[in-house]
C-alpha positions in Angstrom: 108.9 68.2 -5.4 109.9 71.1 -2.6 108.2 74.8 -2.9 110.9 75.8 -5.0 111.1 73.4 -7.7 107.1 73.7 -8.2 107.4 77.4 -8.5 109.9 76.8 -11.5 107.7 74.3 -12.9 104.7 76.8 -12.6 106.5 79.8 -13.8 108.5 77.2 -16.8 104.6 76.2 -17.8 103.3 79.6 -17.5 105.8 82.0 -19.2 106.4 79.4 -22.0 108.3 81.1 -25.1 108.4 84.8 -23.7 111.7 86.1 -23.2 114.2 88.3 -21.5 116.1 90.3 -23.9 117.5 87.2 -26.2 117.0 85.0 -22.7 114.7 82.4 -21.9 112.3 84.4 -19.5 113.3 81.9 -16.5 116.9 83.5 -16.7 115.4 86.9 -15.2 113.6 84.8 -13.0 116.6 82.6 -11.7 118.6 86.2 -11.4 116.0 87.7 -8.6 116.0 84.1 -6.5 119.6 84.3 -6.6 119.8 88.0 -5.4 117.0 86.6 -2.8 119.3 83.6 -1.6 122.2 85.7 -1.9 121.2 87.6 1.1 119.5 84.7 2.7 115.8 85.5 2.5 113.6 83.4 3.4 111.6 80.6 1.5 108.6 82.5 1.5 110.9 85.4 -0.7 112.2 83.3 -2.6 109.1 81.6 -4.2 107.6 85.5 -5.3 110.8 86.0 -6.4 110.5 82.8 -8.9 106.3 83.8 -9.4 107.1 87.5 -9.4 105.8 87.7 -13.0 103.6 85.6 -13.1 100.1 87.2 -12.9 101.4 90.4 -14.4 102.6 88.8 -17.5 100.9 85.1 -18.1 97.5 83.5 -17.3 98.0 82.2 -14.3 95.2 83.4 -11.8 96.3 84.6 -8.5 93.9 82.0 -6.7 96.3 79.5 -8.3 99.1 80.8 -6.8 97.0 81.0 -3.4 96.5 77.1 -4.0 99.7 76.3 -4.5 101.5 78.3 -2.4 99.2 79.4 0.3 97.7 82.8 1.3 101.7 84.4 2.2 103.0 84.0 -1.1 99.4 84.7 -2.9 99.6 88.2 -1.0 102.8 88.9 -2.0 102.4 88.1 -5.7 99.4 90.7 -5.2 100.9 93.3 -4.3 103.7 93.0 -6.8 102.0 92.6 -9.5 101.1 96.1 -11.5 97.7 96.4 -13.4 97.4 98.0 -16.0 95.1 100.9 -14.6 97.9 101.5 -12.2 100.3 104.6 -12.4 103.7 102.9 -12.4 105.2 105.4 -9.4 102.0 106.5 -7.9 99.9 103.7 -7.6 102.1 100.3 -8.1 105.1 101.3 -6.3 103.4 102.4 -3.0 100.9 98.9 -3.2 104.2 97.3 -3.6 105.6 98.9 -0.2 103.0 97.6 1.9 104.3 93.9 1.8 107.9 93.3 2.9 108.0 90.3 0.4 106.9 92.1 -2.4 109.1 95.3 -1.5 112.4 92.7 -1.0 111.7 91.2 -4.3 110.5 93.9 -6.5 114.2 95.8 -4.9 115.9 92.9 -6.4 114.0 92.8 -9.6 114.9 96.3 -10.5 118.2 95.2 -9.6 118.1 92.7 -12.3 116.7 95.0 -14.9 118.9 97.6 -14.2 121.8 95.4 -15.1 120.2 94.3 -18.2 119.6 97.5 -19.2 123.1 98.6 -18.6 124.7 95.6 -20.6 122.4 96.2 -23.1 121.9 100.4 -23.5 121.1 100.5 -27.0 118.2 98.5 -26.7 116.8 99.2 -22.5 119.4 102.6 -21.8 115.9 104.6 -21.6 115.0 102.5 -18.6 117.7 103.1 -16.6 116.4 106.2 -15.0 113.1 105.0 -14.4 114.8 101.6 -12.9 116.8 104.4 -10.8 113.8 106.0 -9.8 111.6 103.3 -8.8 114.9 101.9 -6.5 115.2 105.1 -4.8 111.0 105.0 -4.2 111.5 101.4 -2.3 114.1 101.9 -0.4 113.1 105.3 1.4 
């Protein structure tokens, strides 16, 4: 089994039922590696972009993901993942810039969410600004 297909298994065990919108929650997930291979990031990218989640939102520790996937990808997951004592623009987003990996992915993550809440305004339109906002944040 290759880097990739173990981070699927990991995130498939580890997000379980949850879900995106009326998704599976591995939909979002397969949505930011393809934005990631799109543009032909490297493997490195593309397992965060698969793990992204995974801390923030499931039980997996982060000194699994270290084990796993070494201390790259275990960094990168870090500084991606927002606690909950963390102001969402002043606190997560500028941890987020200090890793390249984390920055990359989380850009294509909001990307992701922003489309979903565009398809689907009556139900995410309210996050569309702060999607907006958090874009321009990462990319200046």
């Amino acid at each position: 089994m290759n880097d990739i297909e173990m981070a699927f298994t990991l995130a498939q065990e580890s997000h379980g039922d949850q879900m995106y919108g009326d998704k599976p929650y591995i939909y979002h997930l397969q949505e930011v590696l393809r934005l990631c291979q799109e543009v032909g990031l490297p493997i490195e990218y593309q397992i965060v972009a698969i793990l992204h989640d995974i801390v923030e939102d499931t039980k997996c520790s982060p000194e699994r993901v270290k084990r796993l996937f070494g201390h790259v990808a275990w960094e990168a997951v870090n500084h991606i993942t927002h606690l909950k004592n963390e102001d969402y623009f002043n606190d997560y987003l500028p941890k987020v810039k200090e890793n390249d990996i984390a920055k990359n992915v989380k850009l294509f993550d909001l990307l992701s969410n922003l489309e979903h809440a565009i398809i689907n305004p009556s139900k995410y339109g309210k996050l569309i600004k702060k999607y907006q906002k958090a874009l321009f944040i990462l990319m200046r």
